[in-house]
N, CA, C and O atoms as CSV, one atom per row, in Angstrom:
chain,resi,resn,atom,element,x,y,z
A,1,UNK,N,N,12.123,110.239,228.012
A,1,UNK,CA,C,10.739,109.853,228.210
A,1,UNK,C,C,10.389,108.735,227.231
A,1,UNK,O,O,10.390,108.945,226.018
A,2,UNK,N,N,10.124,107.686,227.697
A,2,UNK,CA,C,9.278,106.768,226.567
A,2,UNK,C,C,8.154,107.071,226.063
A,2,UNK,O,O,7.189,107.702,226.495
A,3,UNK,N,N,8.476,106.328,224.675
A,3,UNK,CA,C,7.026,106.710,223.414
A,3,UNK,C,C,6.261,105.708,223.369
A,3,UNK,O,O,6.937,104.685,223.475
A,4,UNK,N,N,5.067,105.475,223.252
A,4,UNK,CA,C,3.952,104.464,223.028
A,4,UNK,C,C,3.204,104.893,221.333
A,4,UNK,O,O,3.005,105.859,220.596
A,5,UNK,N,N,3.020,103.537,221.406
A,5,UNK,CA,C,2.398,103.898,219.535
A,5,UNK,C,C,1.091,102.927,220.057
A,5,UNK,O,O,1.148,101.805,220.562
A,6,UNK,N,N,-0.333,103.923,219.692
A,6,UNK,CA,C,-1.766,103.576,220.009
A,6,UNK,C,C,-2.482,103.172,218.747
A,6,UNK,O,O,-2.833,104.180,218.132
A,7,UNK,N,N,-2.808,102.098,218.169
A,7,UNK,CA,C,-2.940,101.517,217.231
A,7,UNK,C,C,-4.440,100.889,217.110
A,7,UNK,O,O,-4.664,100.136,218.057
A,8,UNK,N,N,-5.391,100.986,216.306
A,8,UNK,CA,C,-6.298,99.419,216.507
A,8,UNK,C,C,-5.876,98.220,216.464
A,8,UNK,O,O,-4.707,97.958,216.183
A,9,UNK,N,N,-6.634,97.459,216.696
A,9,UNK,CA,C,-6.097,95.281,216.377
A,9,UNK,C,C,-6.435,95.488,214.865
A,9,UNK,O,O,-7.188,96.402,214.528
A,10,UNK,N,N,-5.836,94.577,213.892
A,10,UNK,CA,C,-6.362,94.744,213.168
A,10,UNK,C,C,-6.401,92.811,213.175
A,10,UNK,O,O,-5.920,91.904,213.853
A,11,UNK,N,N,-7.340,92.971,211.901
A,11,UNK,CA,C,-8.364,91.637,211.450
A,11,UNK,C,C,-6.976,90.459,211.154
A,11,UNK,O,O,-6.531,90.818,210.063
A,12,UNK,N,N,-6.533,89.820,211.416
A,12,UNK,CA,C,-5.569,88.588,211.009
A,12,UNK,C,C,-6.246,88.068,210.171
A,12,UNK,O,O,-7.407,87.705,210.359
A,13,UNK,N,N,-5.332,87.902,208.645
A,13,UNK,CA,C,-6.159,87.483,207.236
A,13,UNK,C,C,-6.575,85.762,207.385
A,13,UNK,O,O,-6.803,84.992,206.452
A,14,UNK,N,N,-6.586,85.489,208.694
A,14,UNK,CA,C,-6.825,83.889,208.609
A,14,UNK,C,C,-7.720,84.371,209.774
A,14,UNK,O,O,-7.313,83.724,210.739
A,15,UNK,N,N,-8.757,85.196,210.198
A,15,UNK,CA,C,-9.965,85.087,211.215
A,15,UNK,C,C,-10.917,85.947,210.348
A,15,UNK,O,O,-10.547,86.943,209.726
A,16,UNK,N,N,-12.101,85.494,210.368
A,16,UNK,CA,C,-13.208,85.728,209.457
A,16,UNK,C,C,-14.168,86.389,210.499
A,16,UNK,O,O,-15.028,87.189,210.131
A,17,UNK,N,N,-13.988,86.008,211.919
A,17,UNK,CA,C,-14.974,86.742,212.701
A,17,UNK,C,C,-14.669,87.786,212.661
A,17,UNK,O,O,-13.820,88.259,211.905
A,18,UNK,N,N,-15.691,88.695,213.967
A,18,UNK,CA,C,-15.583,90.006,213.899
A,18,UNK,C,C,-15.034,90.315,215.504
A,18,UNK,O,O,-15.303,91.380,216.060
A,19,UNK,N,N,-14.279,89.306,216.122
A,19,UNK,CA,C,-14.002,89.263,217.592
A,19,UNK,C,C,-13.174,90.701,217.637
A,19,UNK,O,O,-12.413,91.210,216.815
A,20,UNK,N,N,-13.507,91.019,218.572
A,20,UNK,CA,C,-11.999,92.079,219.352
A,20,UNK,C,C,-12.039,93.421,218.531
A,20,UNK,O,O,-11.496,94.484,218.831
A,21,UNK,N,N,-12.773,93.143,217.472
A,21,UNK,CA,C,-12.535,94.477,216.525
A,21,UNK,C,C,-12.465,95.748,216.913
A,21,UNK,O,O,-11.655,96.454,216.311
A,22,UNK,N,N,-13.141,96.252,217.813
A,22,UNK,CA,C,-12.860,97.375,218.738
A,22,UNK,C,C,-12.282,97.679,219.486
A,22,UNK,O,O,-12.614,98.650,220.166
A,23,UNK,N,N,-11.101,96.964,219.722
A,23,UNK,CA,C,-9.961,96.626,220.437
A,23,UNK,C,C,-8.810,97.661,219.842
A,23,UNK,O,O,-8.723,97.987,218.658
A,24,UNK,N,N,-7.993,98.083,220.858
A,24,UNK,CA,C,-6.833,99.018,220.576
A,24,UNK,C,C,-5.324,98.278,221.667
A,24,UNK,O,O,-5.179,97.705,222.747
A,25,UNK,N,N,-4.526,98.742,220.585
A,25,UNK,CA,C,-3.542,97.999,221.460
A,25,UNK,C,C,-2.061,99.705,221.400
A,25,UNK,O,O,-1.927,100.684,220.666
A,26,UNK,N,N,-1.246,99.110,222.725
A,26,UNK,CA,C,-0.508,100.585,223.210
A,26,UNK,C,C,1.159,99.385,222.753
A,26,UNK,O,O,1.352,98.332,223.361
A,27,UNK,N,N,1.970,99.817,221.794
A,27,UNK,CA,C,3.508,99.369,221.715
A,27,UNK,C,C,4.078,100.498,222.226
A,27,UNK,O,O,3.628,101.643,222.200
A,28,UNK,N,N,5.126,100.085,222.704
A,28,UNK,CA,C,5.879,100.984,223.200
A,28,UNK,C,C,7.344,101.020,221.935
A,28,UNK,O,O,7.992,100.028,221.601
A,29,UNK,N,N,7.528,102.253,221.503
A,29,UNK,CA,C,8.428,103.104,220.373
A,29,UNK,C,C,9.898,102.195,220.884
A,29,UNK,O,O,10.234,102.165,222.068
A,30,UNK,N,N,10.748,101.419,219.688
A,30,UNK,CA,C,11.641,100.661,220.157
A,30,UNK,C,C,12.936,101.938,220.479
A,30,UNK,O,O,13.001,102.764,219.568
A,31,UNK,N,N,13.917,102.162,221.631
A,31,UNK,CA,C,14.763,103.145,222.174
A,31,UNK,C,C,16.109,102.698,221.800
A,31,UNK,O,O,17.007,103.282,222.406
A,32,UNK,N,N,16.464,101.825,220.969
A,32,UNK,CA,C,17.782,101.771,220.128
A,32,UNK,C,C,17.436,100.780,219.002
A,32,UNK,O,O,16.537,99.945,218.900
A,33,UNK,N,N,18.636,101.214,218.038
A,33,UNK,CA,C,18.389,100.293,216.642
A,33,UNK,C,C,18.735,99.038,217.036
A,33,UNK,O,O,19.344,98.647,218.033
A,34,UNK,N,N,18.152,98.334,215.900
A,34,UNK,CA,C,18.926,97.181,216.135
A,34,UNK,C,C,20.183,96.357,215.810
A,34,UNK,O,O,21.169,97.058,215.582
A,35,UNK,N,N,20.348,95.208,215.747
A,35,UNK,CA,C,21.886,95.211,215.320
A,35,UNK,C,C,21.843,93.575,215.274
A,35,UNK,O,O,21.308,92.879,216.137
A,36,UNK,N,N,22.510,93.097,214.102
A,36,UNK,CA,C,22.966,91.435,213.785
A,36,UNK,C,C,23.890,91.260,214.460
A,36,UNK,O,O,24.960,91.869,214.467
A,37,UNK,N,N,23.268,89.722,215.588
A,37,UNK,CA,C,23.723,89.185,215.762
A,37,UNK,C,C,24.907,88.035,215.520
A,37,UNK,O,O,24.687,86.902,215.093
A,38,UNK,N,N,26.115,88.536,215.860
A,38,UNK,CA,C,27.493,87.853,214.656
A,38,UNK,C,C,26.998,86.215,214.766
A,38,UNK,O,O,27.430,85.518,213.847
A,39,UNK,N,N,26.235,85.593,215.673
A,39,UNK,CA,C,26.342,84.061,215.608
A,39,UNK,C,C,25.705,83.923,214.398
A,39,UNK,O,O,26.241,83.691,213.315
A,40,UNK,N,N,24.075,84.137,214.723
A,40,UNK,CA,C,23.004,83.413,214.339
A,40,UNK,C,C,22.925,84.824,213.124
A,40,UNK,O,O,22.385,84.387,212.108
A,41,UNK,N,N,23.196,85.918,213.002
A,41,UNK,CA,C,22.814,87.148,212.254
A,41,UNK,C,C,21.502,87.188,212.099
A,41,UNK,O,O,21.063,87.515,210.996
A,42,UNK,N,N,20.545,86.844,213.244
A,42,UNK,CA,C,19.655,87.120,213.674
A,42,UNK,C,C,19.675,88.776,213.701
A,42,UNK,O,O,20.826,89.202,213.805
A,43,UNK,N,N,18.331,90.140,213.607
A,43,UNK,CA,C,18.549,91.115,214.029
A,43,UNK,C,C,17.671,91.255,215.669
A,43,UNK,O,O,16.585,90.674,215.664
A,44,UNK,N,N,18.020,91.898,216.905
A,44,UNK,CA,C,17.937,92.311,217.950
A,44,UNK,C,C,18.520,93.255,218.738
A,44,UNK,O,O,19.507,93.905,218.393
A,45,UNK,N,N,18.008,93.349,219.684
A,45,UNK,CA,C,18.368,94.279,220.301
A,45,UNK,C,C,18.302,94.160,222.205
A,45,UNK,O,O,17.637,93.203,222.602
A,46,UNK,N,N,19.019,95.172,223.448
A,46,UNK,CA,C,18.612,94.905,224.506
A,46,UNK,C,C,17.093,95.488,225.051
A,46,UNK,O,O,16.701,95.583,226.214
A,47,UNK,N,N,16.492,95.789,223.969
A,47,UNK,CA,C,15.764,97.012,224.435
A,47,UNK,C,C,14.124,95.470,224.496
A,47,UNK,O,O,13.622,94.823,223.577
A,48,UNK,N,N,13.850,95.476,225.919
A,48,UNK,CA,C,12.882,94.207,226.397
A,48,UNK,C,C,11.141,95.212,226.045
A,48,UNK,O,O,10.166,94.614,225.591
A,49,UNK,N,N,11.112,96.674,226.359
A,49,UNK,CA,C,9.943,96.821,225.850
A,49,UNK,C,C,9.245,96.430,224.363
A,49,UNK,O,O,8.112,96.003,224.138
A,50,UNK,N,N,10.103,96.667,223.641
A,50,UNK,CA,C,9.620,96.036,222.336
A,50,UNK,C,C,8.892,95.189,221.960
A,50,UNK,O,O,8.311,95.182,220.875
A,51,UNK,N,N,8.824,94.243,222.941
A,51,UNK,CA,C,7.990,92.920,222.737
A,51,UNK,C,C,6.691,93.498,224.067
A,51,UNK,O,O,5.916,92.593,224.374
A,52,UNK,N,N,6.604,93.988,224.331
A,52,UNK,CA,C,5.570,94.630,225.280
A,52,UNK,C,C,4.212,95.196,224.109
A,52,UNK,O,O,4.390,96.182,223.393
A,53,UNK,N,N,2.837,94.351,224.088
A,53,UNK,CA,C,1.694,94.606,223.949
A,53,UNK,C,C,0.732,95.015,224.583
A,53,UNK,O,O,0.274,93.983,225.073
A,54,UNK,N,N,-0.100,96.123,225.016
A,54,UNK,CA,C,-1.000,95.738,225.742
A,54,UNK,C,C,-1.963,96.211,224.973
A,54,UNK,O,O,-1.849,96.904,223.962
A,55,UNK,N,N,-3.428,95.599,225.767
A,55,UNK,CA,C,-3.953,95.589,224.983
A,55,UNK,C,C,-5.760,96.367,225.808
A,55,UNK,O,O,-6.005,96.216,227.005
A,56,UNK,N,N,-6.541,96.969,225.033
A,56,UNK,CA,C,-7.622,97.747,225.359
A,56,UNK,C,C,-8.469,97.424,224.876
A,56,UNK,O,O,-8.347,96.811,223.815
A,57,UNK,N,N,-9.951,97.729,225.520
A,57,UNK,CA,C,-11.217,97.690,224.942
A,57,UNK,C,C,-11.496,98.920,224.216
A,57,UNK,O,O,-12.208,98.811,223.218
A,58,UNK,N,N,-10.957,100.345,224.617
A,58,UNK,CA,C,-11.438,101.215,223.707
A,58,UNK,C,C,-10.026,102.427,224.010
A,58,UNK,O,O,-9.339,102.435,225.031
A,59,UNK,N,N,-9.878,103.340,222.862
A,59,UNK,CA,C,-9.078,104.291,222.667
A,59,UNK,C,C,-9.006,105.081,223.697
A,59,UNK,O,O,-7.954,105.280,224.305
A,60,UNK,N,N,-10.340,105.712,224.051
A,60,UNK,CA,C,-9.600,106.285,225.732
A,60,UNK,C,C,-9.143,105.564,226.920
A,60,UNK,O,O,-8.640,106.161,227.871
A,61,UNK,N,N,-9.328,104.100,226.886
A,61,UNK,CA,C,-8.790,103.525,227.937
A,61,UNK,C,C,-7.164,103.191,227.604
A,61,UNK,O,O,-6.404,102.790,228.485
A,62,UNK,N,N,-6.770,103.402,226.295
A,62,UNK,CA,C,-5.878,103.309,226.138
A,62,UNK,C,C,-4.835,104.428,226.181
A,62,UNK,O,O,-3.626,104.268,226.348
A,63,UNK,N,N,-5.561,105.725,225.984
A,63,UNK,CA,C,-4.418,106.999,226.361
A,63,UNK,C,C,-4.941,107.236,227.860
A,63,UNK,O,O,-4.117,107.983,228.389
A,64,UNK,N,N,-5.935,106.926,228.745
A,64,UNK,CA,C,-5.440,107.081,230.021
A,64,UNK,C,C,-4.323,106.467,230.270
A,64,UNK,O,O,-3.427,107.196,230.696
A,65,UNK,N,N,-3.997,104.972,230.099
A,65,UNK,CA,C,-3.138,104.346,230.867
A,65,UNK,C,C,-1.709,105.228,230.330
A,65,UNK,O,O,-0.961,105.768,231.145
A,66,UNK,N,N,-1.513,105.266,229.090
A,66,UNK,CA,C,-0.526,106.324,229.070
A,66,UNK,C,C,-0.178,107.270,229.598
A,66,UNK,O,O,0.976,107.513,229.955
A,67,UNK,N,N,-1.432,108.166,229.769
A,67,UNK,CA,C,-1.109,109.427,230.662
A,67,UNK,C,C,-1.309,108.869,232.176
A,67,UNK,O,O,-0.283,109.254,232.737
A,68,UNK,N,N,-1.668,108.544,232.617
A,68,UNK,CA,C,-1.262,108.009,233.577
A,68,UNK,C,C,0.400,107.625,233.931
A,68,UNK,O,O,1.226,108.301,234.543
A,69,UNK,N,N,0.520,106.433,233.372
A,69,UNK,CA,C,2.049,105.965,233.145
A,69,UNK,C,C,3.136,107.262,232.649
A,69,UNK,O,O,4.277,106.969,233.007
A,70,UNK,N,N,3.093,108.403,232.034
A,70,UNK,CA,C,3.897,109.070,231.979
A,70,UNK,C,C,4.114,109.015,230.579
A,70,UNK,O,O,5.129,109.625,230.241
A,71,UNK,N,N,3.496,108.490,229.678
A,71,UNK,CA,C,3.648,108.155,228.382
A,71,UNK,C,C,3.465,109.453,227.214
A,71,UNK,O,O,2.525,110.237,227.090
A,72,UNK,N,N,4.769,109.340,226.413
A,72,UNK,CA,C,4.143,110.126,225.356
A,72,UNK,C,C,3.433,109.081,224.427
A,72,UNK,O,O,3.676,107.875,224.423
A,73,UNK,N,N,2.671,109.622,223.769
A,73,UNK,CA,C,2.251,108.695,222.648
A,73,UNK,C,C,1.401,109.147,221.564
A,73,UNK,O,O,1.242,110.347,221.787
A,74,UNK,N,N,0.781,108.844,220.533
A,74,UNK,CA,C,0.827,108.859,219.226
A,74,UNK,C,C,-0.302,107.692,219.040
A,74,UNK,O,O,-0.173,106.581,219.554
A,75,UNK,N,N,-1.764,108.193,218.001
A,75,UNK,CA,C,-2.752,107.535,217.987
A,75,UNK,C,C,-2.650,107.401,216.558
A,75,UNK,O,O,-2.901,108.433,215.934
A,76,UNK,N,N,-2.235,106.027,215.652
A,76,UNK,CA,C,-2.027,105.619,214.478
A,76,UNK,C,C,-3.713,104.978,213.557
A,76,UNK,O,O,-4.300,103.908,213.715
A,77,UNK,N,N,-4.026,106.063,212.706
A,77,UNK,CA,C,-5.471,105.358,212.356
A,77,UNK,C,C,-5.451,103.874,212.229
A,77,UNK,O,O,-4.491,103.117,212.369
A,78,UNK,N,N,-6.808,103.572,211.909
A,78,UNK,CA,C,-6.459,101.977,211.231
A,78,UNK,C,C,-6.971,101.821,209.851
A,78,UNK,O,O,-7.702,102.542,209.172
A,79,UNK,N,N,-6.341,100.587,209.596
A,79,UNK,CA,C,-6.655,100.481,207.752
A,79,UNK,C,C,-8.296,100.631,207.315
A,79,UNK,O,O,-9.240,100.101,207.900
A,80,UNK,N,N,-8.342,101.313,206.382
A,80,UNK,CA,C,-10.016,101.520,205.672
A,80,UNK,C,C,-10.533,100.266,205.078
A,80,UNK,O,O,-9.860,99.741,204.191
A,81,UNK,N,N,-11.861,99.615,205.531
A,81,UNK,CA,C,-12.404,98.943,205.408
A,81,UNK,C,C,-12.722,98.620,203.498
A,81,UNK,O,O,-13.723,99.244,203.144
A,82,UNK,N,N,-12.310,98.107,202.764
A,82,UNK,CA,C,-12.428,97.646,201.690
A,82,UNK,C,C,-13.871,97.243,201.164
A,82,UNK,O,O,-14.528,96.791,202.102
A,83,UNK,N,N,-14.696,97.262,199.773
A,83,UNK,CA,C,-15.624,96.721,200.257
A,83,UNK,C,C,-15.666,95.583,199.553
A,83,UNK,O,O,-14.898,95.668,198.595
A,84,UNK,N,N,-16.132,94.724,199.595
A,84,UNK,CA,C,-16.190,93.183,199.018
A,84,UNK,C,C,-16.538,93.531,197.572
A,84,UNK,O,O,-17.341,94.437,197.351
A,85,UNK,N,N,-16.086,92.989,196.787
A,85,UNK,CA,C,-16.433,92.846,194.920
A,85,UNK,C,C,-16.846,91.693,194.903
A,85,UNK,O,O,-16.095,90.741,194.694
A,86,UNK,N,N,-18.281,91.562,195.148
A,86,UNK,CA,C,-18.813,90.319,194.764
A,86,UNK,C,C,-18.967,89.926,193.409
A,86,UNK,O,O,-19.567,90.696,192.658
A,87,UNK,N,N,-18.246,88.186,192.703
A,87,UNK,CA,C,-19.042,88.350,191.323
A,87,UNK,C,C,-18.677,86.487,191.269
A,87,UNK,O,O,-17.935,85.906,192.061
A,88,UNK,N,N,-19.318,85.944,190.292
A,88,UNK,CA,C,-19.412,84.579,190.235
A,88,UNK,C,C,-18.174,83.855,189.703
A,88,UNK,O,O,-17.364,84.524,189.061
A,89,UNK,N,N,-17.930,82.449,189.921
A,89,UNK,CA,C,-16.845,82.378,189.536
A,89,UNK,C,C,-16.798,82.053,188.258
A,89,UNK,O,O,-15.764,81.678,187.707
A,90,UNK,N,N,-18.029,82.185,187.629
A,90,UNK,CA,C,-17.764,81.790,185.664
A,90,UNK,C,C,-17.499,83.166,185.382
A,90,UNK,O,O,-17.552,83.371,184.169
A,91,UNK,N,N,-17.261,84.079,185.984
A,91,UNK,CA,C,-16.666,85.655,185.516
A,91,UNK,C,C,-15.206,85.219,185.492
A,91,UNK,O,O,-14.646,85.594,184.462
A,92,UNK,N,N,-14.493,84.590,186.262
A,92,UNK,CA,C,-13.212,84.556,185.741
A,92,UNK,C,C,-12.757,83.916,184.093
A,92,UNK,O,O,-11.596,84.095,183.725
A,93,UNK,N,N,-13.497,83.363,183.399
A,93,UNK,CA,C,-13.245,82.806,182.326
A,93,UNK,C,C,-14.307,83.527,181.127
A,93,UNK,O,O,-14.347,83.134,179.960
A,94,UNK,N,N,-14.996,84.454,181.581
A,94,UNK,CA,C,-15.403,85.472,180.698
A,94,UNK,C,C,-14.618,85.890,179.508
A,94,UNK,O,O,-13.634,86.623,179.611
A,95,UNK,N,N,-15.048,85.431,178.399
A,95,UNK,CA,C,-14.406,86.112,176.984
A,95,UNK,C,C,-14.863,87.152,176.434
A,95,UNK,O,O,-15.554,87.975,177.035
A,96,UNK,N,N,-14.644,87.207,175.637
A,96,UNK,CA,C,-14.853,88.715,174.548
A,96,UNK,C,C,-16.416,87.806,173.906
A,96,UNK,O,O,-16.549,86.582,173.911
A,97,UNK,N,N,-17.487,88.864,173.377
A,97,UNK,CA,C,-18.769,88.014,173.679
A,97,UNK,C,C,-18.511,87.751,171.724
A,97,UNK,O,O,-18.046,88.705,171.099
A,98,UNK,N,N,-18.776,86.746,171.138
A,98,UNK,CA,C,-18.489,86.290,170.061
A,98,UNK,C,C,-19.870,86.393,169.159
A,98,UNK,O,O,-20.979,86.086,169.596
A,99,UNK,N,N,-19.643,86.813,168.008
A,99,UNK,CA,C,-20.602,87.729,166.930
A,99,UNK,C,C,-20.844,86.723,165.742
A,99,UNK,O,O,-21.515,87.067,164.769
């Protein structure tokens, strides 16, 4: 039986918007290791789902299509939102305060 791994999108550290954020995406679990290639010693494999994304507007639309499709699968949280440390940039050259 094939495995699917149910994931959020997460934020790409070079997009500042807030596009897609509620977006979930379904990989499908790679079904053999991989192995270097003797030319290039590139690593790959025959296994073509691997490169298979798809992609959802929300988490249950994403385990229907699984259960639907026959899918086992596996719902991976997503990373915890950090919160910004705002502070000026003459704080970086802050000394010891002089007496």
């Amino acid at each position: 039986m094939v495995h699917a791994r149910i994931r959020p999108r997460i934020k790409s550290s070079m997009q500042s918007g807030r596009a897609r954020e509620g977006a979930w995406l379904l990989e499908y679990e790679p079904t053999e290791a991989k192995r270097a290639d003797p030319l290039t010693g590139w690593a790959g494999s025959g296994d073509t789902r691997e490169q298979v994304t798809l992609g959802f507007p929300t988490l249950d639309a994403a385990k229907a299509y699984a259960e639907k499709h026959g899918l086992t699968y596996h719902v991976t949280p997503g990373q915890v939102e950090r919160p910004l440390k705002l502070q000026a940039y003459a704080e970086n050259f802050r000394g010891p305060d002089l007496v």
